[in-house]
N, C-alpha and C positions, 0 to 999 in steps of 0.2 A: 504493500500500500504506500503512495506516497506522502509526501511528509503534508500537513493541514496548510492550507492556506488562509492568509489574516487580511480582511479591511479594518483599516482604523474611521472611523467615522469623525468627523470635523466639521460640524454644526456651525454658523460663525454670523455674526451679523456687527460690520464697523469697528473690531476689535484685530487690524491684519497683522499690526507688531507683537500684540502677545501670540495670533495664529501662527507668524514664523517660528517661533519659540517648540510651539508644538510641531510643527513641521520638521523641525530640525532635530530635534528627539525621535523623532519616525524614520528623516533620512540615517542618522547616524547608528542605525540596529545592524546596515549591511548585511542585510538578509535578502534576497529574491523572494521570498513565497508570500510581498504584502503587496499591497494598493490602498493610498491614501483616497475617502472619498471626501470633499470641501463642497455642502452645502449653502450659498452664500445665500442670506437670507436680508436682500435685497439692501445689502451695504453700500455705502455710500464713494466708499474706498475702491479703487481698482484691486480688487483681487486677482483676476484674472492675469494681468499682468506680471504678478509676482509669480505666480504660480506656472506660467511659461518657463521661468530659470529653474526650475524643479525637473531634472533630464534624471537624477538616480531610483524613483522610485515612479510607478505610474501612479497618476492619480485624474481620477474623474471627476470635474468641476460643475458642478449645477447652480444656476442662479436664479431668484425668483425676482419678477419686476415689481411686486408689492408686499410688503411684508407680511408675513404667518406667524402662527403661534411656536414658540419655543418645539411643544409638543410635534405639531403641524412639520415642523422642518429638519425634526428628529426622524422621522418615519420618512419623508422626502430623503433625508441620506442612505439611510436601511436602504430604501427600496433600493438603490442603486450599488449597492454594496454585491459582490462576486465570489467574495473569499470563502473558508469552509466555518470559520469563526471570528465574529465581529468583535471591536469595542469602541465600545463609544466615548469619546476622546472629548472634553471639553477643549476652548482655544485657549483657557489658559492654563492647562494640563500640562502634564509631559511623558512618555513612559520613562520606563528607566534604562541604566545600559544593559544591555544584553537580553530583553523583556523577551523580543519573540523568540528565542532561541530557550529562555526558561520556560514560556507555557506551549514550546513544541513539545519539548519532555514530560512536559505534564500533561500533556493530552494526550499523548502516545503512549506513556506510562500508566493510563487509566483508561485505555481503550475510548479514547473519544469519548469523553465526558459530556453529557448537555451543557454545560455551565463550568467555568476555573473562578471560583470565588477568592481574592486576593487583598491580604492587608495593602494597605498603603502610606506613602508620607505625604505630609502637609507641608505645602512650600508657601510661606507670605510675601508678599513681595513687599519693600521698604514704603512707611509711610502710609499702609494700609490697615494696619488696628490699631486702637487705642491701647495704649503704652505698650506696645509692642511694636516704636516706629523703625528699627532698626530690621524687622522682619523676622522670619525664625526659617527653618529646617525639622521637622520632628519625625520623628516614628510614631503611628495614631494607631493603637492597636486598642479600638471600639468595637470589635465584635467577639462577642463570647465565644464564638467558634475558631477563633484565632488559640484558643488556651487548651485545646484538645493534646494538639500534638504538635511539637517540633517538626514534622515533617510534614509534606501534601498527604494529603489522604481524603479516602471518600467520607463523603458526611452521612450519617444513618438517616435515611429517608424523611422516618417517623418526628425524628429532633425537626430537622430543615422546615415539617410541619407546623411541627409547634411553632418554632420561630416565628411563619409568618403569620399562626393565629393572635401570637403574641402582640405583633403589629398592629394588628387590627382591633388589640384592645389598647393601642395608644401606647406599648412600649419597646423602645426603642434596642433592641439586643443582638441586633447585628447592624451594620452600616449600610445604609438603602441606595448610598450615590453610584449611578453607574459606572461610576470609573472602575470600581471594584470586580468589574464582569467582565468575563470573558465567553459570551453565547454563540455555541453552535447554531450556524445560521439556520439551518434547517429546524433547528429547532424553534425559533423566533417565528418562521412562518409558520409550522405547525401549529401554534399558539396565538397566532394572530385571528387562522381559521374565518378567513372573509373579512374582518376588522384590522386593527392596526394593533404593531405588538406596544409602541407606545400610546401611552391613552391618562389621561385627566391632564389638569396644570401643574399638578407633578408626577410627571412623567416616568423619572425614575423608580419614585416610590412603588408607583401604579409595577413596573418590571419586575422591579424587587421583590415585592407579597408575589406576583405571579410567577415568579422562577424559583419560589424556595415552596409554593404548593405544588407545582404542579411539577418539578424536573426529577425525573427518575432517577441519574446520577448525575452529583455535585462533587466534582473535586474540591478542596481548601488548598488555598498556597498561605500557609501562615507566617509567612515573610511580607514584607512590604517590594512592590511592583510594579507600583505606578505612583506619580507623582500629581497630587491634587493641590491646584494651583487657587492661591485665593491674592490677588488684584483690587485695585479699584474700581476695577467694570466686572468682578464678579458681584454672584448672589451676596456671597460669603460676607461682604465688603458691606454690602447696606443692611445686611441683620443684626451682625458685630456692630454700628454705631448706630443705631436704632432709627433706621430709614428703611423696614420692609416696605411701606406704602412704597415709597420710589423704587423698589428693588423689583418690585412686583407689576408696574408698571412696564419697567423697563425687560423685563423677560419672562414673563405669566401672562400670555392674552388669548388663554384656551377658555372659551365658552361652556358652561355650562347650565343648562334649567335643573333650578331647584324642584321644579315637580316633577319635572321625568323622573329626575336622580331617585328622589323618592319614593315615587311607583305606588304612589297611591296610604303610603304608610305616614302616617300622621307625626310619630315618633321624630321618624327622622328627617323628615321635613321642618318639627321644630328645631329639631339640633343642626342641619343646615342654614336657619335662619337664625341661629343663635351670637347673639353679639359676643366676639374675639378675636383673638388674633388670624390673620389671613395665612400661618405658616399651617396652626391645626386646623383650621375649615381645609386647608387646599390636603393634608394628610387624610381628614374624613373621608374627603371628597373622592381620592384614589381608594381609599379602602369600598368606597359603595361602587367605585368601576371595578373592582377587581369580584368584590361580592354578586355582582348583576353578571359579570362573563364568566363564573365560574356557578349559578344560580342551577344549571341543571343536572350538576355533579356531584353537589359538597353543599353543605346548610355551613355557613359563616357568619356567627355572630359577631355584632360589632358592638364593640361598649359603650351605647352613645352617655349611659351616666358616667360613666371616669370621662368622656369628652368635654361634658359640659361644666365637670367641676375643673380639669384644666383650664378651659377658659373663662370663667370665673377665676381662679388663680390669677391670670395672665393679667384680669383687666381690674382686681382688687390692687395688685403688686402696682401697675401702672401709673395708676387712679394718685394714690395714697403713699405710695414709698420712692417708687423712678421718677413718678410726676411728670409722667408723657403722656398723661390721657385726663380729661376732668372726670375731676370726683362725684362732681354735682351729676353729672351724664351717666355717671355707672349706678348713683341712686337713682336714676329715673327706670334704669333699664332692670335692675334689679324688681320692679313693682312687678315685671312680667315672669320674674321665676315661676319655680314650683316653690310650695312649701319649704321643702327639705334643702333647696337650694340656696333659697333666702337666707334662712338659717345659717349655711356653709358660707353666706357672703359675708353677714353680716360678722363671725366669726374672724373672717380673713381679715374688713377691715379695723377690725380691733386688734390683731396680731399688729398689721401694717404702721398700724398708727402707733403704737406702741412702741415700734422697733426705730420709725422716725424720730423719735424722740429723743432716742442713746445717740449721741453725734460721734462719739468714742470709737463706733462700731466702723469697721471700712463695709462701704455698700459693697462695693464687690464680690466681698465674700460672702455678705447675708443672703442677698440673692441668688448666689451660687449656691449656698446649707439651706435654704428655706425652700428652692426651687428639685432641691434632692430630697428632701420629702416626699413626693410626685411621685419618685420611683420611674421614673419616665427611659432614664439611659442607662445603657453598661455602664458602669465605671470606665470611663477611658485610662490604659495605661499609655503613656506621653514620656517617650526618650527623646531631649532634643539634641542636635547634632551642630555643631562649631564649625562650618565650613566659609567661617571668615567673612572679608567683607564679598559682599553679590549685591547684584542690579536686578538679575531678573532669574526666571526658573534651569535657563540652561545651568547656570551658576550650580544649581544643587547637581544636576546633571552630571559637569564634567568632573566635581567634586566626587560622586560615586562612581564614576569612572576610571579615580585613580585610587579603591576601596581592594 
C-alpha cells in the first residue's frame, strides 16, 4: 500500500502575512505526498499573487467574490481537498518540523486510523495578551487523553464516547480546536452523508463531538504537533481582552433559526434564547447540530440546566465583579428566570459583591478559582518553553527544528 497522502486546509480571509507563516511551515516538511489547499474568503489582499512563488508544494487556490461564513468556507476548502487525510490548518497556525513524516507513522502504525488526535503548543505572538506582551511558547497539554500513555495508541471506543457526551453536558475534557485533527478524508465525507462535515458557528466544536461519537478508530499522539497560533487577528486575541462581541463579528457569520434549532421543544428554545455569553450559546448551538445529525442513531442529552447556570455565572461575574456588562440589565433579565435560577442569581450576586469589596484580592486569580468551581475544563498542564527573543510563529518553528 502506498504511503497516505495529506491536504493541509488554509481557510484565510485579509490575514496573507500571518498565511505565509503557515505556508512556510507546510513548504519546509519536504515531503511529496501533501497539497496545500488556500480558500480565500474574499480578501482584500492579493493572495493569489503570492501564492504563484509557491513552485515546492502544489496547492489549489479558491477564491470567493463575497464573503461566507467562517463555517461556509471551511467546507468550501474540504471540498477541494484530494489527499487521503486532511487538516485543517488555521492562517495563523503552523505545523511542526517533521509533522507529516510523524503522522505517516502513525497512521500506518495503526492501520489507517479515522482520526490522529494530537496535543499541541500555543504560540503568542508579541503584544497580543494582556501581561503577556513579550509572547510565550508553551506545551498545552488540555486533554485528559493526552495522560493515558507516553506513547500513540488507540483510544477505547467506549471512553472517546463518553468524552463527547461529556461535551454536550458543557464540559470541557478534551481540546475541540481543529488543529488537533488529523481526519481521514473519507471519512469526513462518510459523515457528512448529503450535509456538510462542518456545521454551526462553531464549526470545530460541531467536528469535534462528531468525530469522538461516531469514529471507530482514534489514534492519540500525546506529544504536541502542531502549533496553535494566537495573533491579533485571531479569535484567541479578542476573548483574552474581553472583545468576543468584535471577535464574533469579525469571524462567526453562520446563521442560525432558533426555532428550527429547536424543533418544536420549548426547553430549548428557552435556553437558546437565554441571555449570555455568545462563546456558550454558539457551544449549545453545535451540541443541538451534532444532537439533530446524529437524532436517528443515539438519544443525546444535552444539559440545558448546567447551560443556563453557566450563563448566569458569566453574566452575574460580568455585571458585579469585571464590570463589562450592567448590573441594573442583568436585574431586569433575571425577573424572567425560573425559580431555582433566580435563587442561583441572586446567590452569585452576593458572592460577587462580596468579593468586590477585598481590593487585596488580585482579580485575576478570583476569576480564574471562582470560574473553577464550574468544573467546566481539564486542568491544563502548561510547560513553557525559552526560545528567546521571536517576531512571529516561524520563530517557535525553527526553534524546534534545532530540538
Amino acid at each position: 500500500m502506498s504511503r497516505p497522502s495529506f491536504t493541509i486546509l488554509l481557510p484565510s480571509r485579509n490575514r496573507l502575512e500571518l498565511l505565509k507563516h503557515a505556508i512556510d511551515s507546510v513548504v519546509e516538511q519536504c515531503e511529496g505526498n501533501l497539497e496545500i489547499v488556500v480558500s480565500d474568503n474574499a480578501s482584500d489582499e492579493d493572495y493569489e499573487a503570492y501564492l504563484r512563488t509557491i513552485t515546492s508544494v502544489p496547492i489549489r487556490y479558491i477564491r470567493g467574490d463575497a464573503p461566507i461564513s467562517v463555517t461556509a468556507n471551511w467546507n468550501r476548502a474540504l471540498q477541494a481537498a484530494t489527499g487521503d487525510y486532511v487538516v485543517m490548518l488555521g492562517d495563523d497556525d503552523a505545523l511542526t518540523p517533521g509533522f507529516i513524516r510523524k503522522m505517516t507513522d502513525v497512521i500506518e502504525d495503526f492501520g489507517r486510523p479515522d482520526v490522529v488526535y494530537c496535543m499541541a503548543y500555543h504560540y503568542a505572538y508579541p503584544n497580543t495578551l494582556p501581561g503577556q506582551q513579550e509572547g510565550y511558547f508553551y506545551t498545552v497539554n488540555n486533554s485528559s487523553v493526552f495522560d493515558i500513555s507516553n506513547e500513540p495508541f488507540l483510544l477505547d471506543t467506549e471512553q472517546a464516547r463518553h468524552l463527547a457526551r461529556q461535551a454536550l453536558r458543557f464540559r470541557h475534557l478534551i481540546s475541540f480546536n481543529a488543529q488537533h485533527f488529523v481526519w481521514r478524508r473519507d471519512f469526513m465525507q462518510n459523515k457528512a452523508a448529503g450535509s456538510m462535515f462542518f456545521q454551526s458557528p462553531y464549526p470545530d466544536f460541531f467536528a469535534c463531538f462528531m468525530t469522538f461519537l461516531t469514529a471507530d478508530k482514534m489514534a492519540v499522539v500525546p506529544s504536541p504537533e502542531i502549533i496553535v497560533g494566537i495573533s491579533k487577528r485571531s479569535f484567541g486575541y479578542f476573548h483574552a481582552n474581553k472583545q468576543e462581541d468584535l471577535g464574533f463579528r469579525e469571524f462567526f457569520g453562520e446563521s442560525t433559526s432558533d426555532i428550527e434549532l429547536a424543533g418544536g421543544d420549548e426547553d430549548v428554545l428557552k435556553a437558546l434564547r437565554h441571555p449570555g455569553t455568545g462563546h456558550y450559546r454558539n457551544w449549545l448551538i453545535a451540541a443541538l447540530y451534532v444532537k439533530r445529525n446524529l437524532s436517528r442513531s443515539v438519544d443525546l442529552p444535552i444539559d440545558l440546566r448546567r447551560y443556563r447556570r453557566i450563563q448566569i455565572f458569566e453574566l452575574a461575574q460580568s455585571s458585579v465583579y469585571n464590570k463589562t456588562s450592567d448590573r441594573h440589565v442583568f436585574r431586569k433579565q433575571m425577573a424572567e428566570f425560573e425559580p431555582r435560577d433566580r435563587e442561583y442569581a441572586e446567590k452569585l450576586l452576593w458572592t460577587f459583591t462580596m468579593l468586590d469589596r477585598v481590593k487585596t484580592l488580585q482579580r485575576p486569580m478570583v476569576v480564574y478559582g471562582i470560574g473553577e468551581l464550574l468544573n467546566i475544563h481539564h486542568p491544563p498542564k502548561i510547560y513553557p518553553h525559552d526560545i528567546g527573543a521571536h517576531e512571529n510563529i516561524m520563530d517557535a518553528y525553527r526553534w524546534l527544528a534545532t530540538r
